[in-house]
C-alpha positions in Angstrom: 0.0 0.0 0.0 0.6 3.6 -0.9 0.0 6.7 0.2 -1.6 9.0 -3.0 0.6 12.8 -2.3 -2.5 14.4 -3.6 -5.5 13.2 -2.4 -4.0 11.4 0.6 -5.7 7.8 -0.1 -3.8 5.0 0.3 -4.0 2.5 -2.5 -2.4 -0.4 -3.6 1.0 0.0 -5.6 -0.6 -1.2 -9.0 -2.7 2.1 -8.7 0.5 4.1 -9.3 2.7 4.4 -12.7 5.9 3.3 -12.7 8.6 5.6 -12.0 12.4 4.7 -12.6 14.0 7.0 -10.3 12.0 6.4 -7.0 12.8 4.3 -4.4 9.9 2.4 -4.5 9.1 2.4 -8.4 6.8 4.3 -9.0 5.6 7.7 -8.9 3.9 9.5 -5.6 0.7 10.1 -6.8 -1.7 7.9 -8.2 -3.1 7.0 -11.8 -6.7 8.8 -10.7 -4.8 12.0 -9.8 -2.8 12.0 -12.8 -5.8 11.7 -15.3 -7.6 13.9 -13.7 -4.8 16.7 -13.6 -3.8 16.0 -17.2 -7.8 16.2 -17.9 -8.3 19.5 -16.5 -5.4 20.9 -17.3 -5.6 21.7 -21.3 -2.4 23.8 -21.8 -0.6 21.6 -19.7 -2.2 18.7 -22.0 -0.7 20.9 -25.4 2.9 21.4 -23.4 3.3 17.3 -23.0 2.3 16.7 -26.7 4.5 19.5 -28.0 6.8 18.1 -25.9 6.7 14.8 -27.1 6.5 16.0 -30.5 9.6 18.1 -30.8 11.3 14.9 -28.8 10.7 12.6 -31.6 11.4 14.7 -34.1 14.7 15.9 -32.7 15.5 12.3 -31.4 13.7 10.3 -34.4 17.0 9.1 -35.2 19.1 7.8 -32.2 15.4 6.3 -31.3 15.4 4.5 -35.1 19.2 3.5 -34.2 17.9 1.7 -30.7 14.7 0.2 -32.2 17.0 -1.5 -34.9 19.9 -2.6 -32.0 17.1 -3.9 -30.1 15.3 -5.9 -33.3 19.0 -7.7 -34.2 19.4 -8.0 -30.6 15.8 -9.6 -29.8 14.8 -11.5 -33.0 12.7 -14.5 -32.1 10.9 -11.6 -29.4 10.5 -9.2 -32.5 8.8 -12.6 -34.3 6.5 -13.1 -31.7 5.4 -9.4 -31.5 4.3 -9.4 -35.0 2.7 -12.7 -35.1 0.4 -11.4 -32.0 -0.4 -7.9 -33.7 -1.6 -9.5 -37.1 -3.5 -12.1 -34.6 -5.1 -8.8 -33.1 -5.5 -7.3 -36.0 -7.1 -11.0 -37.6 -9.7 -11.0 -34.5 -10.9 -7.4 -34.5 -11.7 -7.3 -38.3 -11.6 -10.7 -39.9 -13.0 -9.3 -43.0 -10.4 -6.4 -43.4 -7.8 -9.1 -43.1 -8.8 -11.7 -45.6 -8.9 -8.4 -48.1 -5.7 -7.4 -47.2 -4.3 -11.4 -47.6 -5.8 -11.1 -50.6 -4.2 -8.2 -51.8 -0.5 -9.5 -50.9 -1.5 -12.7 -53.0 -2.7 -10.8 -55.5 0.8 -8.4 -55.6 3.5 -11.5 -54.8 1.7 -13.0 -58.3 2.0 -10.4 -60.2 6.0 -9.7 -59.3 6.7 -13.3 -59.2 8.8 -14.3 -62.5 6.8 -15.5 -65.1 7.6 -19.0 -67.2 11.3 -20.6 -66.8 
């Protein structure tokens, strides 16, 4: 259990975001406080996404550089990632995903050397 430094509740740790730097992990006030503080705060709301923003653009990248270390570092893990998003993607619109199978057949046909 926690102790929320903005509305004083204590709460279970799950109910907190993670925070690197703490001692305990994660950060001092909980996820209910932080919604509602981003909520009702829009020009702190436009600071974080310009924020963010202007980080991946200046950052885009040294970030493309660690994504690709991390892929030849991590391949089977990479696999696995994209099997489960295309079974996401599969499950929430079957239909889209037969068209777009489809498609790729359709393409791989038509660039595939013709006659030996």
């Amino acid at each position: 259990m926690k102790t929320c430094s903005r509305c004083g509740i204590a709460q279970p740790f799950t109910n907190f975001y993670r925070h690197s730097r703490t001692r305990d992990g994660r950060q001092s006030h909980c996820k209910d406080c932080d919604r509602k503080r981003y909520r009702e705060d829009p020009e702190r709301r436009a600071q974080v996404k310009a924020s963010k923003r202007r980080r991946h653009l200046e950052d885009s990248a040294a970030m493309q550089a660690q994504c690709r270390r991390w892929v030849a570092a991590n391949p089977e893990r990479w696999r696995e990632i994209g099997r489960l998003g295309k079974q996401r993607q599969r499950a929430a619109d079957p239909e889209r995903a037969r068209e777009t199978s489809r498609l790729a057949s359709r393409k791989r046909r038509a660039l595939a050397p013709r006659g030996a």
